[in-house]
OpenMM code with the backbone's topology and positions (N, CA, C; nanometers):
from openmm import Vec3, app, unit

residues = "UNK UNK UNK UNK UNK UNK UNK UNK UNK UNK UNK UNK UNK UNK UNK UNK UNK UNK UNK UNK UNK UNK UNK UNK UNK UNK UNK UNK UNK UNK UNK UNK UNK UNK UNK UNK UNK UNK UNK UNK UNK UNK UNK UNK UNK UNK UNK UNK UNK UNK UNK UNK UNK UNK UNK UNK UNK UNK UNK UNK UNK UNK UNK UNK UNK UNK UNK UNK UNK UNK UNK UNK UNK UNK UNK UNK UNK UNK UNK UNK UNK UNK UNK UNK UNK UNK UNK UNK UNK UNK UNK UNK UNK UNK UNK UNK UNK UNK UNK UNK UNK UNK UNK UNK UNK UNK UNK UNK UNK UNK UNK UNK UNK UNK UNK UNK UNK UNK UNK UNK UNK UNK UNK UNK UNK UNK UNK UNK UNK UNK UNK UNK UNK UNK UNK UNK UNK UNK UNK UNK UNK UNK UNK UNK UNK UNK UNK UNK UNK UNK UNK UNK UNK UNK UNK".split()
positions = [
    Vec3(-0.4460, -2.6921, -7.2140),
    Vec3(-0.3822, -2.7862, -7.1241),
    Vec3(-0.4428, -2.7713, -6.9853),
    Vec3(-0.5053, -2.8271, -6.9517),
    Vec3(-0.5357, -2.9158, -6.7908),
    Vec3(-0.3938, -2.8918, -6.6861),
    Vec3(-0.4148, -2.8019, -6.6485),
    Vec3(-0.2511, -2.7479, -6.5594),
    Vec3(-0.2866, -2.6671, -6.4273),
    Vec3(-0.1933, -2.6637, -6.3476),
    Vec3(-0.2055, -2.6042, -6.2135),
    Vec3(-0.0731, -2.4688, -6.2404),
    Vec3(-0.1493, -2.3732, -6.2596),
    Vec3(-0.0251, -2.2532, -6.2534),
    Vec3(0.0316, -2.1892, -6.1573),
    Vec3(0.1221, -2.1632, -6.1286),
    Vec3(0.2093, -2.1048, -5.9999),
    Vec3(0.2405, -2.0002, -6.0132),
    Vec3(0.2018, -1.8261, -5.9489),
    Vec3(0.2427, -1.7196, -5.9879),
    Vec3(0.3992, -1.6901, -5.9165),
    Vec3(0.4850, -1.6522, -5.9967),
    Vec3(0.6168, -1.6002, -5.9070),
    Vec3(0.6399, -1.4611, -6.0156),
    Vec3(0.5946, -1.3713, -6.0360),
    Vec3(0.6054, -1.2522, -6.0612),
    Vec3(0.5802, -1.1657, -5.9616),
    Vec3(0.5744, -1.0453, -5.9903),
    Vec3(0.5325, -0.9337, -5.9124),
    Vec3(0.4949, -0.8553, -5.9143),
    Vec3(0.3361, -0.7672, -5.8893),
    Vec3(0.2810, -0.6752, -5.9336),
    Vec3(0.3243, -0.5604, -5.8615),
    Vec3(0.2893, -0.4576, -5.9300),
    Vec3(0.2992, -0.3198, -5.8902),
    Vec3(0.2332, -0.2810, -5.7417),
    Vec3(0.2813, -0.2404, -5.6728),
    Vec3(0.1913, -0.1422, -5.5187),
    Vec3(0.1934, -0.2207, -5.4114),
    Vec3(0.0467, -0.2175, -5.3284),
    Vec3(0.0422, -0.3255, -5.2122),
    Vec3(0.0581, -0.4587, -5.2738),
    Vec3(-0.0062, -0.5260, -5.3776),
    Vec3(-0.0113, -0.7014, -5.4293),
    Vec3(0.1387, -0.7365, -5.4361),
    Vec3(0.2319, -0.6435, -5.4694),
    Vec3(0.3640, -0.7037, -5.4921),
    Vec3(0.4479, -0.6787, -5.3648),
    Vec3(0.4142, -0.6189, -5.2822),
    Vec3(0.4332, -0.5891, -5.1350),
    Vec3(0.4234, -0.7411, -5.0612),
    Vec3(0.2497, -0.7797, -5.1023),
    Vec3(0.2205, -0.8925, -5.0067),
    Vec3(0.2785, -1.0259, -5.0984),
    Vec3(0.2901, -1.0219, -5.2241),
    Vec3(0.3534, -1.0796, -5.2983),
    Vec3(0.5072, -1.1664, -5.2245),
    Vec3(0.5893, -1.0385, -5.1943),
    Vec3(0.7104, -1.0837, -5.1674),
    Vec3(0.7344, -1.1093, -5.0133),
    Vec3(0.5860, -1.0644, -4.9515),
    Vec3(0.6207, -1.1779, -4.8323),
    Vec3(0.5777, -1.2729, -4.7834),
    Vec3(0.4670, -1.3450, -4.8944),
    Vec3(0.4010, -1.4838, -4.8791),
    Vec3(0.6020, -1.5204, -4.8917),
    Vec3(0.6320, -1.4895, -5.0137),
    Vec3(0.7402, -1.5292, -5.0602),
    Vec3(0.8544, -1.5834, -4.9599),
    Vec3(0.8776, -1.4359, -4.8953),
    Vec3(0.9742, -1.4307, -4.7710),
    Vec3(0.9603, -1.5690, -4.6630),
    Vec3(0.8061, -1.4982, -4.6162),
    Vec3(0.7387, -1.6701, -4.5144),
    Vec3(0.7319, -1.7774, -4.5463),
    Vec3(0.7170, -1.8246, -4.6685),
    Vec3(0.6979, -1.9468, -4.7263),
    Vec3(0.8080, -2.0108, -4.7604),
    Vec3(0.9338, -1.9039, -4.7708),
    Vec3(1.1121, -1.9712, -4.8611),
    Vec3(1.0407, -2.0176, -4.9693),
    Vec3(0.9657, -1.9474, -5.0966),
    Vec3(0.9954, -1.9914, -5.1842),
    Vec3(0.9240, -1.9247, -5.2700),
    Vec3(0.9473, -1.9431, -5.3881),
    Vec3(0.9596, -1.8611, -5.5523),
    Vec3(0.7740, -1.8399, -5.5461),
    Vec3(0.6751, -1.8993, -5.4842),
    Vec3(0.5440, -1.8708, -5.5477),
    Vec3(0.4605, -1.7548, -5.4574),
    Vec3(0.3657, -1.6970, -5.4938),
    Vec3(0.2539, -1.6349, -5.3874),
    Vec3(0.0934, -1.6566, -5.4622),
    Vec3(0.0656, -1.7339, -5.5993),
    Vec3(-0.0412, -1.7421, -5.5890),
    Vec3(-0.0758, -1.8621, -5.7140),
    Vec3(-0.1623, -1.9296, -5.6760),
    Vec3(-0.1610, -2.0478, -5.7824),
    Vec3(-0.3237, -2.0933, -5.8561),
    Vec3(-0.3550, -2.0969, -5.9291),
    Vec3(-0.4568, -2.0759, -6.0424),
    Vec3(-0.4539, -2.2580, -6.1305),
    Vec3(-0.5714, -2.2839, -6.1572),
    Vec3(-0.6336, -2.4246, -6.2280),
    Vec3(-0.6462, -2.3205, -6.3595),
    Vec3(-0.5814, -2.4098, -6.4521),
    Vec3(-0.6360, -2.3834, -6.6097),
    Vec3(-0.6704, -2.5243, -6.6519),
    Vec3(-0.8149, -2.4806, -6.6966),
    Vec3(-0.8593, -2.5399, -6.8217),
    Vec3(-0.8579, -2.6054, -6.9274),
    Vec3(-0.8384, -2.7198, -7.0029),
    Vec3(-0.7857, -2.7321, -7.1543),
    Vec3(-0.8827, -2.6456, -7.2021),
    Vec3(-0.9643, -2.5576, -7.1548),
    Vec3(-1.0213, -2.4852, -7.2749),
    Vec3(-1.0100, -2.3143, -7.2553),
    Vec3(-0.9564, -2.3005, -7.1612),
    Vec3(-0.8717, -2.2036, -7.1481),
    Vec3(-0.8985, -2.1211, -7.0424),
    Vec3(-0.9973, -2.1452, -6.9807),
    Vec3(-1.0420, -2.0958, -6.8192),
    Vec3(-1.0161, -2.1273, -6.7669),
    Vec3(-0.9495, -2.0436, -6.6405),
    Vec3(-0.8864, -2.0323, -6.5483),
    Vec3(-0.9745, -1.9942, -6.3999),
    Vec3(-0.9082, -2.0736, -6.2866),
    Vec3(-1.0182, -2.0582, -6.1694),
    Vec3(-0.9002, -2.0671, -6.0543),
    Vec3(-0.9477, -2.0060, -5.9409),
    Vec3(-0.8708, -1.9977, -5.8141),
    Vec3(-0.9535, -1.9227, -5.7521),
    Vec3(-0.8909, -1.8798, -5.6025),
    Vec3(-0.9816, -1.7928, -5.4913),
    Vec3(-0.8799, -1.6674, -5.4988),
    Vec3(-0.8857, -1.5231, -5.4926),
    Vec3(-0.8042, -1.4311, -5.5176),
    Vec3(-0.9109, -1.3166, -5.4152),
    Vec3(-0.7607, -1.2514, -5.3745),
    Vec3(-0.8075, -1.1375, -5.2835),
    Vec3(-0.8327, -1.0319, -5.3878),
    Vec3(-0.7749, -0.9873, -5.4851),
    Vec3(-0.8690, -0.9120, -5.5912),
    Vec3(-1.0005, -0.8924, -5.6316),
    Vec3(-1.0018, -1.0236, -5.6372),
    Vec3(-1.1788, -1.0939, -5.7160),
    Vec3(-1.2086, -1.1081, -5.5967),
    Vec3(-1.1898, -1.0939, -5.4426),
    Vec3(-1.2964, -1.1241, -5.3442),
    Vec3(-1.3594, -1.2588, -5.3407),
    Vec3(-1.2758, -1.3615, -5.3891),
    Vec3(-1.3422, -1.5094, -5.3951),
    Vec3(-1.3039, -1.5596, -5.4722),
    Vec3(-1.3892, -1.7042, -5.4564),
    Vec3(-1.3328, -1.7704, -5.5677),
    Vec3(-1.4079, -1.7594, -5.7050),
    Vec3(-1.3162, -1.7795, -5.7816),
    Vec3(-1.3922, -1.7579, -5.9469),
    Vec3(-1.3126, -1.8269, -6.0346),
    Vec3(-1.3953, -1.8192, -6.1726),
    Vec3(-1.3406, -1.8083, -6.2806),
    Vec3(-1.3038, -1.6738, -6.3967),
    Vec3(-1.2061, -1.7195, -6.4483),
    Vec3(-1.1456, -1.6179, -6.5526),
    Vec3(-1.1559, -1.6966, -6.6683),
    Vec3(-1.1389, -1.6051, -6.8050),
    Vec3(-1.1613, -1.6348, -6.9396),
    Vec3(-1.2614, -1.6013, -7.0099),
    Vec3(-1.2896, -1.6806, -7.1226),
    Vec3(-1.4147, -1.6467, -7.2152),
    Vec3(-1.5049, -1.6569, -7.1460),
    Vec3(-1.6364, -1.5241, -7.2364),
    Vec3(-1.7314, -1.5692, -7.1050),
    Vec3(-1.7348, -1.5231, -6.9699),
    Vec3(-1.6747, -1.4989, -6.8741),
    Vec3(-1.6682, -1.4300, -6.7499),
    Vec3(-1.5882, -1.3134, -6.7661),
    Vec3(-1.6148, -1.2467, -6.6441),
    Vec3(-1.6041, -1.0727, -6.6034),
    Vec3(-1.4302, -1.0269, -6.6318),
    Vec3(-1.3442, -1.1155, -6.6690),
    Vec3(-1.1706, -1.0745, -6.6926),
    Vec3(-1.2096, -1.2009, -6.7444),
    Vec3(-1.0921, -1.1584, -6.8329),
    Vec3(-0.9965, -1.2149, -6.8751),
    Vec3(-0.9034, -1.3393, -6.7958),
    Vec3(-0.8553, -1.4374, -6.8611),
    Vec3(-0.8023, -1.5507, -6.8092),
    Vec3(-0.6321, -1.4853, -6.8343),
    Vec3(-0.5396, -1.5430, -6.6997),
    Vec3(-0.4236, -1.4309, -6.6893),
    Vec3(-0.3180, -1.4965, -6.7938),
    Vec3(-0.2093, -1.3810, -6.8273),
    Vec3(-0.1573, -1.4450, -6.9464),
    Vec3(-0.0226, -1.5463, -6.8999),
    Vec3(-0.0344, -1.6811, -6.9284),
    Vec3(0.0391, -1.7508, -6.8231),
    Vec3(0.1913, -1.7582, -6.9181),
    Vec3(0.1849, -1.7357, -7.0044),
    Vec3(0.3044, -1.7137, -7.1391),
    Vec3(0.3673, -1.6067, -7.1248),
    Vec3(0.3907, -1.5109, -6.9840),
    Vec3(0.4476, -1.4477, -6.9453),
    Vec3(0.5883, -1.4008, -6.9024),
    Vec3(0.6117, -1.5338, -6.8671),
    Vec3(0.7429, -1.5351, -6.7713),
    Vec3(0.7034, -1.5390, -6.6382),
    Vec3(0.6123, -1.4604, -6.5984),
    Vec3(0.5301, -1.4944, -6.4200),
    Vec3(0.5061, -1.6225, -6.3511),
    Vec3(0.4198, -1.7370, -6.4315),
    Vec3(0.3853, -1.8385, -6.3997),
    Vec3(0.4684, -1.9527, -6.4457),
    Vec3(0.4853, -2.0549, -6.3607),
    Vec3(0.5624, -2.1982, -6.3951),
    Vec3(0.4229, -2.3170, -6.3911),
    Vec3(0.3991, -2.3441, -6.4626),
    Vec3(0.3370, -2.5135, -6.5085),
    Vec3(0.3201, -2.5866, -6.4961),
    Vec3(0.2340, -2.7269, -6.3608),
    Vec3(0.2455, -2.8093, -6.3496),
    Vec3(0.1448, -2.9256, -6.4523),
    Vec3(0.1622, -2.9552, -6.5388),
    Vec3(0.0490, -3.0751, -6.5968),
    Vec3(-0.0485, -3.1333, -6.5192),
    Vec3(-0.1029, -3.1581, -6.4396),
    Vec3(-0.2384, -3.2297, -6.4204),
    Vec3(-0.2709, -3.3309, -6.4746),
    Vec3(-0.3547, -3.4339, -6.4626),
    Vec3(-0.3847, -3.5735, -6.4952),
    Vec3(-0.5393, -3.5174, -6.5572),
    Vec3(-0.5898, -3.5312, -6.6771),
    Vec3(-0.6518, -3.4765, -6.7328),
    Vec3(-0.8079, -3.6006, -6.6761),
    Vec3(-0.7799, -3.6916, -6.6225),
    Vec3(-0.8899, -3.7282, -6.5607),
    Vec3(-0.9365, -3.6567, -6.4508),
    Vec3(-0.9167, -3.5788, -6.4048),
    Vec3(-0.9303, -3.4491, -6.2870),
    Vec3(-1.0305, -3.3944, -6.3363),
    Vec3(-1.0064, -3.3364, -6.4805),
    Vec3(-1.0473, -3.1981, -6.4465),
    Vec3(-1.1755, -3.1982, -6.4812),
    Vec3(-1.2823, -3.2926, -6.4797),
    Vec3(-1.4299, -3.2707, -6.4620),
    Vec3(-1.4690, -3.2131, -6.3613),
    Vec3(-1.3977, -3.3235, -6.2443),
    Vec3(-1.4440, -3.3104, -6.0890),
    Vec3(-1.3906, -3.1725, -6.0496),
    Vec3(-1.2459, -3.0979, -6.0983),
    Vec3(-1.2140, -3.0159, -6.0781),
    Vec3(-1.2525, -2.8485, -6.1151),
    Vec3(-1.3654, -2.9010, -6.2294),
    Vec3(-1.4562, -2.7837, -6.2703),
    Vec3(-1.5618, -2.7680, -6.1876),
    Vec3(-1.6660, -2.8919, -6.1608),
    Vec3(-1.7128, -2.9064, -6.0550),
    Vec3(-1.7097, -2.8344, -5.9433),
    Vec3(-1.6047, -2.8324, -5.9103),
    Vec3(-1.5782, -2.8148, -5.7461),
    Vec3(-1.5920, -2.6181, -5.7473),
    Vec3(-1.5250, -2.5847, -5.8781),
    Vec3(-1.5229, -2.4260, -5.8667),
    Vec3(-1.6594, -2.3724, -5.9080),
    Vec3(-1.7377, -2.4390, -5.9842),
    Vec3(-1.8716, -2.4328, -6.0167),
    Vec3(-1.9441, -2.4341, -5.9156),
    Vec3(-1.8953, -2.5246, -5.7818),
    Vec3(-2.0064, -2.5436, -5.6517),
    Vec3(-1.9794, -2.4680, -5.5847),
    Vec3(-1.8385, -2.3617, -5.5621),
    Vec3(-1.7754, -2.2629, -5.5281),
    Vec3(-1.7681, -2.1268, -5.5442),
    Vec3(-1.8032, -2.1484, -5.6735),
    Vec3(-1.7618, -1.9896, -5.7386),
    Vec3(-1.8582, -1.8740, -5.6177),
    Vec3(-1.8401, -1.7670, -5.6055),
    Vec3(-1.8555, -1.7062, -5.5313),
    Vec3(-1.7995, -1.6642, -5.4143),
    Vec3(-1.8066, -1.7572, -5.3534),
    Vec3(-1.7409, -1.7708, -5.2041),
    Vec3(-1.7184, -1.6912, -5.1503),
    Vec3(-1.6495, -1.6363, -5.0553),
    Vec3(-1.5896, -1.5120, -4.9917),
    Vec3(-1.4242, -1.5551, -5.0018),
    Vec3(-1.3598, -1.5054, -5.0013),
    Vec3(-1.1720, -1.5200, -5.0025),
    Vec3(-1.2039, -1.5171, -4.8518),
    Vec3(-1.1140, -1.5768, -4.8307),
    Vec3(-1.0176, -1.6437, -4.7190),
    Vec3(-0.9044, -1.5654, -4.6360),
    Vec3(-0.9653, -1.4692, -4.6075),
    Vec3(-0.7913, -1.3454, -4.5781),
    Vec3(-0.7704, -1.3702, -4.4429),
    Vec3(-0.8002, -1.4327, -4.3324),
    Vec3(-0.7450, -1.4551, -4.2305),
    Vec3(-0.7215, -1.6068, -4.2396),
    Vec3(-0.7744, -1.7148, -4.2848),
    Vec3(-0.7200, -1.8178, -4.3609),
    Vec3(-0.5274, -1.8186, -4.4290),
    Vec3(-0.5574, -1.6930, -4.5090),
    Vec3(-0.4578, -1.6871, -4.5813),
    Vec3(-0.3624, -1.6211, -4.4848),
    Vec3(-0.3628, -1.5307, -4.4370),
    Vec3(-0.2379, -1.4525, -4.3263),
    Vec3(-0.1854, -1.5376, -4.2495),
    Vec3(-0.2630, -1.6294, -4.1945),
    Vec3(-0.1946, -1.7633, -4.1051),
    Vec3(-0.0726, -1.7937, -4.1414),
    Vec3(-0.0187, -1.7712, -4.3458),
    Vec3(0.0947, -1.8117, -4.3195),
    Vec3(0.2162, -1.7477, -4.3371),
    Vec3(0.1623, -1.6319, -4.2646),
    Vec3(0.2635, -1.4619, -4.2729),
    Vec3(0.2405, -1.4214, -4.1140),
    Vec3(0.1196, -1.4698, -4.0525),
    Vec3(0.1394, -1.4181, -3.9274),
    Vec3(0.0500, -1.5105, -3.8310),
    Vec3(0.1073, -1.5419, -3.6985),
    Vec3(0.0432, -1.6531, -3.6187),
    Vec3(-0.0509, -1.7016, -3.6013),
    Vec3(-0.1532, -1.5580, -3.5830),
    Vec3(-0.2661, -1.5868, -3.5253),
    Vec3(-0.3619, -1.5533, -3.6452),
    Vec3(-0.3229, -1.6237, -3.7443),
    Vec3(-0.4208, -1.6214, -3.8573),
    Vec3(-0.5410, -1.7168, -3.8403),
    Vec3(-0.6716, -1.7356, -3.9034),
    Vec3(-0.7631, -1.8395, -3.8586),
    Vec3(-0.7242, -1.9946, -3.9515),
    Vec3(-0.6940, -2.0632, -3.9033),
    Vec3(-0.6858, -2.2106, -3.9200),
    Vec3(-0.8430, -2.2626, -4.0356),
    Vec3(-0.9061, -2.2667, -4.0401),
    Vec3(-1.0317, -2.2831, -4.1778),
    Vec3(-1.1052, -2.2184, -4.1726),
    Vec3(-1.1623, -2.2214, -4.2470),
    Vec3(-1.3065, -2.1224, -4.2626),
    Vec3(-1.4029, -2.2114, -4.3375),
    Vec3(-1.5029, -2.2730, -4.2946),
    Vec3(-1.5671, -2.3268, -4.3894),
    Vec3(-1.6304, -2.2582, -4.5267),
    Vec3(-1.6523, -2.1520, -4.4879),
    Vec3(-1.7318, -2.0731, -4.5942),
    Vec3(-1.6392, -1.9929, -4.6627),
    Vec3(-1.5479, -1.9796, -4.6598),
    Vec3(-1.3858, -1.8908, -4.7768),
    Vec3(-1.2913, -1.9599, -4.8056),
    Vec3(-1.2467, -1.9258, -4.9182),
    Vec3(-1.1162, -2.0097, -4.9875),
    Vec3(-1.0245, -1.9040, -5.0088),
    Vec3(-0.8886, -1.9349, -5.0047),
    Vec3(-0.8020, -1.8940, -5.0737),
    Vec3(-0.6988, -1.9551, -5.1849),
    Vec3(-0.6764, -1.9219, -5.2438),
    Vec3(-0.5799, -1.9698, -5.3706),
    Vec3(-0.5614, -2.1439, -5.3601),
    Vec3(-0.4635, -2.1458, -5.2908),
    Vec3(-0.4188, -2.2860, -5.2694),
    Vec3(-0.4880, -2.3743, -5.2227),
    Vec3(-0.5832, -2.3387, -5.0925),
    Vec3(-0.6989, -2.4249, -5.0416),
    Vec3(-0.8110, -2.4901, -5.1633),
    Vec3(-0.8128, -2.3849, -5.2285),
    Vec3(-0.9391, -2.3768, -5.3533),
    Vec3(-0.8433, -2.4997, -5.4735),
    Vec3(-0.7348, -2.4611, -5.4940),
    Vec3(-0.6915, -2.5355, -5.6058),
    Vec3(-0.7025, -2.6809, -5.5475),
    Vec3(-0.5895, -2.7223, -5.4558),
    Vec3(-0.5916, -2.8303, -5.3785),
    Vec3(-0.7244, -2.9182, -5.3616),
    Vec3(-0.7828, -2.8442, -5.2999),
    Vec3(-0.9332, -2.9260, -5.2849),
    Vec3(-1.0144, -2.9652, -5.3848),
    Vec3(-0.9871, -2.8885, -5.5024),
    Vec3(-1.0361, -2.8713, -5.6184),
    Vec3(-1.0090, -3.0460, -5.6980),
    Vec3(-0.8853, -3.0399, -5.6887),
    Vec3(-0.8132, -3.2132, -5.7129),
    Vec3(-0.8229, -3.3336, -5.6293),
    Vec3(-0.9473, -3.2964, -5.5308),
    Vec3(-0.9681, -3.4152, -5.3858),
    Vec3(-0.8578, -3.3878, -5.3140),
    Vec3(-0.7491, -3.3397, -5.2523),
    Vec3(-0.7009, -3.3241, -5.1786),
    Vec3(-0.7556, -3.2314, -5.0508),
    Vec3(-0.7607, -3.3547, -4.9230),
    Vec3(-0.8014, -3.3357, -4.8260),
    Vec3(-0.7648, -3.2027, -4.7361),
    Vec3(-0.8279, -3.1070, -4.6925),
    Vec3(-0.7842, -3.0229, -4.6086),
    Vec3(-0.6345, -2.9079, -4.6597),
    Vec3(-0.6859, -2.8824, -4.8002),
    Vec3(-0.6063, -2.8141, -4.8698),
    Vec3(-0.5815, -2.6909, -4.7932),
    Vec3(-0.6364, -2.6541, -4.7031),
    Vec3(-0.6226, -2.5254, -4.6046),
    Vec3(-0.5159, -2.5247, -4.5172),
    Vec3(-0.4351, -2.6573, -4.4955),
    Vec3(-0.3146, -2.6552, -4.4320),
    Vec3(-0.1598, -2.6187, -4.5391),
    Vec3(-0.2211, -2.5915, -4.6747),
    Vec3(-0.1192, -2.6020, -4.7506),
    Vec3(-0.1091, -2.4500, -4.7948),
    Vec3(0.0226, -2.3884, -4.7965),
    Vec3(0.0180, -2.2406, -4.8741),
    Vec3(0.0991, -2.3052, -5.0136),
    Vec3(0.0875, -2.1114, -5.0746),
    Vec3(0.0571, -2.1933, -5.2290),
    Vec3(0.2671, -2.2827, -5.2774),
    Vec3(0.3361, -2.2252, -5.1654),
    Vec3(0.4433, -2.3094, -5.2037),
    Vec3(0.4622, -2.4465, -5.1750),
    Vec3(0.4085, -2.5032, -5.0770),
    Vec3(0.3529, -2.6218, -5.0248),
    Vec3(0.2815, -2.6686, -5.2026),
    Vec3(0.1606, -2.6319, -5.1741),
    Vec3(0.1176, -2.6944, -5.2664),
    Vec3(0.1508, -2.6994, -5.4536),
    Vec3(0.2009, -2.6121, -5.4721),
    Vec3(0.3169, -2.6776, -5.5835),
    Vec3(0.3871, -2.7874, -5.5970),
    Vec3(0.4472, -2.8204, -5.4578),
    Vec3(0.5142, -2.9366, -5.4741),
    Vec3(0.4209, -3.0715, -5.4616),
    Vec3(0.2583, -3.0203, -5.4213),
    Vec3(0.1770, -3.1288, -5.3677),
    Vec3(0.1266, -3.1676, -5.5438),
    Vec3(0.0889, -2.9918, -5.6062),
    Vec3(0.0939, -3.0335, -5.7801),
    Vec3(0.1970, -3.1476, -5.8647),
    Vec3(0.3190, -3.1356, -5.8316),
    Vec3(0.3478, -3.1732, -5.8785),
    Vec3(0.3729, -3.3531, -5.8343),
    Vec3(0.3276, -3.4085, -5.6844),
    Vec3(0.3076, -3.5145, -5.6679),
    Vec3(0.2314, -3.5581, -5.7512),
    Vec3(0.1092, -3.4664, -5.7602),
    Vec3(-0.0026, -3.5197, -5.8368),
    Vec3(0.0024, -3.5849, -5.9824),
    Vec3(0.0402, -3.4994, -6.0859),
    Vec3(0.0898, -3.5062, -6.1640),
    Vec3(0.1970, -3.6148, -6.1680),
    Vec3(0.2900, -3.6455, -6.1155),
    Vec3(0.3998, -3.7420, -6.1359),
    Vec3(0.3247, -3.8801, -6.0897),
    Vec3(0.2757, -3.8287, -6.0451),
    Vec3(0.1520, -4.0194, -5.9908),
    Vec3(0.1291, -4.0337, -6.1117),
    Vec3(0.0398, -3.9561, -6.1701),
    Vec3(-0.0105, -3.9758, -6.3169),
    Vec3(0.1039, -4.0879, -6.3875),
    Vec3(0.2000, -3.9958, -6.4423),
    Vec3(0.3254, -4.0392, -6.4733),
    Vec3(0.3373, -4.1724, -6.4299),
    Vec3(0.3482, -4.2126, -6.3326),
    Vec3(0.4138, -4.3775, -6.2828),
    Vec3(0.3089, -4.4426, -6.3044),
    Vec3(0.1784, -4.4256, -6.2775),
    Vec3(0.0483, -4.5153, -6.2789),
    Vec3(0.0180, -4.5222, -6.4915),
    Vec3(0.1040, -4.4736, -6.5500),
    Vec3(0.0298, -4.4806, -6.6784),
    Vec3(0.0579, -4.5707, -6.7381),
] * unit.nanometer
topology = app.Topology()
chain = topology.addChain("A")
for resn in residues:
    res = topology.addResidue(resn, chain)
    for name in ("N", "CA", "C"):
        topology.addAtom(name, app.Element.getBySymbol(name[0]), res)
């Protein structure tokens, strides 16, 4: 399935630390959000992986297990996801985005970066959405699921 995943679990140590205060700052259930594949690869920008990438068959990890209980599901409009492979293909590498990303835990975070992505910027943009760098990843859940529900009315 062609889907936008939303992490609201919580890992062990510092990740579930910074976990619960995207959470705190943001008011809401997510801290990190991931593009799957209908073929089962998975892509986003992650401070782990140091950038943006892909996961799954074939690349360096494993694609994360979204049948968890961690992640919630948005469908995607399966005409996307060429352009949306694309985009992580012209990407992959990148540098992560960590003062990008703190902006929305602490003030004087940097406003874009042309050359780093983080999670939500990377997904967002990934679907043509303009200037996905103003969106954190709880923002853009709900921007997923505009997306998706357009689908829906336009079919």
């Amino acid at each position: 399935m062609f889907a936008a995943r939303i992490y609201k679990g919580t890992p062990a140590g510092w990740p579930g630390v910074y976990n619960r205060l995207v959470r705190a700052t943001e008011n809401g259930p997510y801290s990190h959000a991931e593009i799957s594949f209908s073929n089962g690869d998975s892509a986003s920008a992650s401070a782990m992986d140091r950038g943006v990438r892909f996961l799954g068959a074939g690349y360096a990890k494993p694609a994360p297990n979204f049948g968890n209980g961690n992640w919630d599901t948005v469908p995607l409009p399966i005409r996307l996801e060429a352009g949306c492979r694309l985009y992580f293909q012209q990407h992959e590498g990148w540098a992560y985005d960590y003062r990008g990303n703190v902006r929305f835990v602490l003030p004087w975070g940097n406003r874009n970066s042309p050359l780093k992505k983080f999670c939500s910027a990377a997904c967002l943009e990934s679907l043509g959405v303009q200037e996905g760098w103003r969106f954190g990843v709880n923002a853009a859940a709900q921007v997923f699921g505009w997306i998706g529900a357009k689908e829906l009315v336009n079919a």
